[in-house]
C-alpha positions as CSV (number, residue, x, y, z in Angstrom):
1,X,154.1,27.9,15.3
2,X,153.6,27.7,11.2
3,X,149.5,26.9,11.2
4,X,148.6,26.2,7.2
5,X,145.2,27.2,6.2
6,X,143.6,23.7,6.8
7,X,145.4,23.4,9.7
8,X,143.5,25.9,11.4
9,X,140.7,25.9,14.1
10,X,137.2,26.5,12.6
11,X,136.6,28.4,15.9
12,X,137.3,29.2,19.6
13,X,134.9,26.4,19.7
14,X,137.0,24.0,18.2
15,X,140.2,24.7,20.5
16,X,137.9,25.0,23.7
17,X,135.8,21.6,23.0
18,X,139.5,19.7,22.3
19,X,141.1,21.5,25.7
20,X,137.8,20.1,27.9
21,X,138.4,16.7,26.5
22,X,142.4,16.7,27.4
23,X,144.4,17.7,30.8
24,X,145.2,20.9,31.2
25,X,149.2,20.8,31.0
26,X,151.7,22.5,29.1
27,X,154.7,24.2,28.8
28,X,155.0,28.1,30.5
29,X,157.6,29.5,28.5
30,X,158.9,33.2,29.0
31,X,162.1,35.1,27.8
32,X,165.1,34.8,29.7
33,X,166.5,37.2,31.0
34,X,169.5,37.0,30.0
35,X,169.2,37.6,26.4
36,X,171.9,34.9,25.4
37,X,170.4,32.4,27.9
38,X,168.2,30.2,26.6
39,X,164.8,30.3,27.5
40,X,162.7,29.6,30.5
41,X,159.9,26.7,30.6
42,X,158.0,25.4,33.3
43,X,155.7,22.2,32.8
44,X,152.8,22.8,34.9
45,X,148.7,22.3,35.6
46,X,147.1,25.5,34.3
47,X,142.8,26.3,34.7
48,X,141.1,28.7,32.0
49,X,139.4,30.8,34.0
50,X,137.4,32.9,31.6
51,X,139.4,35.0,29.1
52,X,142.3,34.4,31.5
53,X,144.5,31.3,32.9
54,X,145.3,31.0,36.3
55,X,148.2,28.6,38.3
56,X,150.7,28.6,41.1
57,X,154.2,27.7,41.4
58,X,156.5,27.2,44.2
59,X,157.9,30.3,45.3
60,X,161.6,28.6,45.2
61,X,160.9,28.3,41.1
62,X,163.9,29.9,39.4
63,X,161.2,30.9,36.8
64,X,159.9,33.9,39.0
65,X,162.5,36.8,37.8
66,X,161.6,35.7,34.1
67,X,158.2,36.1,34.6
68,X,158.1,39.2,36.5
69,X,159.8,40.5,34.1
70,X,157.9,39.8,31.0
71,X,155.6,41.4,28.9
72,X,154.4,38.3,27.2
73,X,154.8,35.0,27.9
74,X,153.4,31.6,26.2
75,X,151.8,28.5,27.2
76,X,151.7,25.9,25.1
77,X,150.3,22.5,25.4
78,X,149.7,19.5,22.3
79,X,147.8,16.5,22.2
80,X,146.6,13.5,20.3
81,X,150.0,13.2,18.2
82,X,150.9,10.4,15.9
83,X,153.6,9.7,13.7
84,X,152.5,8.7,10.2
85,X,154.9,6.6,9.0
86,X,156.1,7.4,5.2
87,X,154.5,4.1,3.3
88,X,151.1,5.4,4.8
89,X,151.1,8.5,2.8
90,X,152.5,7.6,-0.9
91,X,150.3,8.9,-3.4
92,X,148.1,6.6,-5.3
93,X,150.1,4.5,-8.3
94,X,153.3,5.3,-6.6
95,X,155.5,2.9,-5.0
96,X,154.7,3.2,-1.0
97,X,159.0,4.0,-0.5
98,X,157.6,7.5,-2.2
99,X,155.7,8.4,0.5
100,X,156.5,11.0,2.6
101,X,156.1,10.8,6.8
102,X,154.5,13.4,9.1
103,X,153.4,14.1,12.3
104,X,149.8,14.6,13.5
105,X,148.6,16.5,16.0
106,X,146.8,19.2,17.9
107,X,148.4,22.4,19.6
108,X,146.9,25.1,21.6
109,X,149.1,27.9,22.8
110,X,148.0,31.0,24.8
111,X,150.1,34.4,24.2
112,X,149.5,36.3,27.6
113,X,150.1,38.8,30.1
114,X,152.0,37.6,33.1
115,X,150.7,39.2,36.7
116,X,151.9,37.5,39.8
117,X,150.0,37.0,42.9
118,X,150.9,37.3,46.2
119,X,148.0,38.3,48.4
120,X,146.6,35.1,50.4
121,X,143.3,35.7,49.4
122,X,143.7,35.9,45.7
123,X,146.2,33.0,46.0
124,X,143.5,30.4,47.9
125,X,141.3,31.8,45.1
126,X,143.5,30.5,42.3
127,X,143.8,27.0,44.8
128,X,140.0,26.9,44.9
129,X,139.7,27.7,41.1
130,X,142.4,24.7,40.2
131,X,140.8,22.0,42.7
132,X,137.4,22.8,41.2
133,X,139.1,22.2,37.4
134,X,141.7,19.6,38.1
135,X,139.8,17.3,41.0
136,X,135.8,18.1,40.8
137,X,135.3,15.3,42.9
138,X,136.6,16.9,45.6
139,X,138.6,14.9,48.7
140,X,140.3,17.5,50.0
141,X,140.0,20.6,52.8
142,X,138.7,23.8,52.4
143,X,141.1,26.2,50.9
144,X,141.1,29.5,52.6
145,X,144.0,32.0,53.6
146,X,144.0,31.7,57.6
147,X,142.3,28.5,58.0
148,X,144.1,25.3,58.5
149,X,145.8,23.2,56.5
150,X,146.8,25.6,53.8
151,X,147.1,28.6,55.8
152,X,150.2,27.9,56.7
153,X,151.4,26.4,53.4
154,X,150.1,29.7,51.1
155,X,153.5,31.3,51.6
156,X,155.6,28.5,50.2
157,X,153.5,29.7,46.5
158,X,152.9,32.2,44.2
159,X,150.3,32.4,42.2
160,X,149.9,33.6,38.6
161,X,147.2,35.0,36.4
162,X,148.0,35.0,32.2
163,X,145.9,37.6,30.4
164,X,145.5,36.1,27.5
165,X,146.4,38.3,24.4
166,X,145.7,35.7,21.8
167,X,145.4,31.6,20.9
168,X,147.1,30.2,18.5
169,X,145.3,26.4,17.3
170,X,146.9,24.0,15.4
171,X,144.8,20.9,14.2
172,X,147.3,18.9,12.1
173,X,146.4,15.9,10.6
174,X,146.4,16.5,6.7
175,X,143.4,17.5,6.0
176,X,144.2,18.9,2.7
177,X,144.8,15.7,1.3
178,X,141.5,13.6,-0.1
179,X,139.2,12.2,2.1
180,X,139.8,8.5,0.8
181,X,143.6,9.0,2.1
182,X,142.7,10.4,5.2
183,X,140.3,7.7,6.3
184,X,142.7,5.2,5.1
185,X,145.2,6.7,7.7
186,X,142.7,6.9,10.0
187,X,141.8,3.5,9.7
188,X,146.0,2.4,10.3
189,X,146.1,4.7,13.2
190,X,143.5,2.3,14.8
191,X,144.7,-0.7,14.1
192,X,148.6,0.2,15.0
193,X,146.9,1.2,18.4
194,X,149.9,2.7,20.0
195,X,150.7,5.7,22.7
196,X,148.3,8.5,21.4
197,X,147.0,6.7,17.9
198,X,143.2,6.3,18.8
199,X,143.4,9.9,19.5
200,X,144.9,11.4,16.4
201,X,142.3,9.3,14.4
202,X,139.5,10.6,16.2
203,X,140.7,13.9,15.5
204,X,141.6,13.3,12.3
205,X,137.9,11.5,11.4
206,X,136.3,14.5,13.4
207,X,138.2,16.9,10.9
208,X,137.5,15.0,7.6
209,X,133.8,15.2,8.8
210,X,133.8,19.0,9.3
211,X,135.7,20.0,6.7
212,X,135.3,17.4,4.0
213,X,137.3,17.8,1.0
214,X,139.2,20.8,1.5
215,X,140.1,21.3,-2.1
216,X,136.5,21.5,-3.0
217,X,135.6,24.2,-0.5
218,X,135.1,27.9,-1.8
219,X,138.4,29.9,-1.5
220,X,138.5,31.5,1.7
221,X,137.1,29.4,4.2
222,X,138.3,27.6,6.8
C-alpha cells in the first residue's frame, strides 16, 4: 500500500483510536501456494489482543495449507471511504470539469506471523477473547473445552494467532491540499449523505484539525 507523507498516521494512537471506533473485519490474505495461483483471502472477524491478533476459522477452510505454510501473512481492513467526485476538487479559478476525483479513506493492515492453534484450551481461549471484543454484552454460554455447548463444537475450528511484525496506516483524505478545500469537501460529504460519507468527513475534519496546513508545517513532521 503507497502511504504519502500526509497520508500517514501521526501515531499507533491514531490507527488504534480509528480501529476501536470501527468493526474489526478485514481481509486475511496469505501466499498461495501455488506460486502461479492467485492468492488466498479470507474475510473474517479478527480481536487485537495486545501486540498480537487472534481468530478462528472453520477447519473445512481451504485457506489452512496457505497459512501453515506462510512466513508472513497480511490482514487488511479500510473504513470511512468516500468517493470525491472530480468538480469537488478543481482548483480555485479553474473551470470545476478540471478537477480531478479521488478516493478517501482509511486503511489499517497488520504484517504478521501466522501460528495455528489446535489445543482446546488455547482455542476456547481465542472464543472467550472474541466474545469479550465482538459481543461485550454477553448472551451467550460459557466457553470452555469440555464443557457443554462448545465442547463438542471446538473440533469443527482452528484457531489462529498473527504476530504482528508491523502496521501499515493509511489516512487518506487529502490533507495536503488547503484547509479551505478540505472543509469545503467536508462540508459536500455531509450534505451528499451517502453509504460511508459522514464518516470520511469526520475523518477528514479530525485530520484538518491535527494537522492543519500541511504545507506550513516544518519539513519532516508528520
Amino acid at each position: 500500500m503507497e502511504i504519502l507523507p500526509w497520508d500517514r498516521a501521526t501515531s499507533d494512537r491514531e490507527w488504534r483510536a480509528w480501529l476501536a471506533t470501527t468493526e474489526r473485519f478485514g481481509l486475511l490474505t496469505a501466499n498461495n501456494c501455488d506460486p502461479a495461483a492467485a492468492p488466498i483471502v479470507v474475510p473474517t472477524h479478527f480481536t487485537l489482543a495486545g501486540d498480537d491478533i487472534w481468530l478462528h476459522l472453520s477447519r473445512s477452510n481451504p485457506a489452512w495449507p496457505h497459512l501453515e505454510a506462510a512466513a508472513e501473512v497480511r490482514l487488511a481492513l479500510t473504513g470511512d471511504h468516500a468517493y470525491v467526485p472530480s468538480y469537488w476538487r478543481a482548483a480555485p479559478d479553474t473551470p470545476v470539469t478540471d478537477g480531478v476525483p479521488t478516493s478517501y479513506y482509511t486503511s489499517v493492515q497488520f504484517v504478521c506471523h501466522p501460528a495455528v492453534v489446535d489445543d482446546p484450551d488455547a482455542k476456547a481461549g481465542i472464543l472467550r477473547a472474541q466474545l469479550a471484543d465482538l459481543q461485550p454484552e454477553g448472551g451467550h454460554a460459557e466457553v470452555t473445552a469440555d464443557g457443554p455447548p462448545h465442547a463438542r463444537m471446538l473440533p469443527g475450528i482452528r484457531g489462529l494467532v498473527l504476530t504482528v511484525l508491523r502496521v501499515e496506516a493509511k489516512f487518506k483524505y487529502d490533507d495536503e491540499k488547503p484547509v479551505g478545500h478540505r472543509s469545503r469537501v467536508s462540508e459536500r460529504l455531509d450534505e451528499r449523505n451517502q453509504r460511508l460519507d459522514r464518516g470520511a468527513a469526520r475523518q477528514q475534519r479530525r485530520r484538518r484539525d491535527l494537522l492543519g496546513d500541511w504545507r506550513e508545517r516544518p519539513e519532516g513532521t508528520t
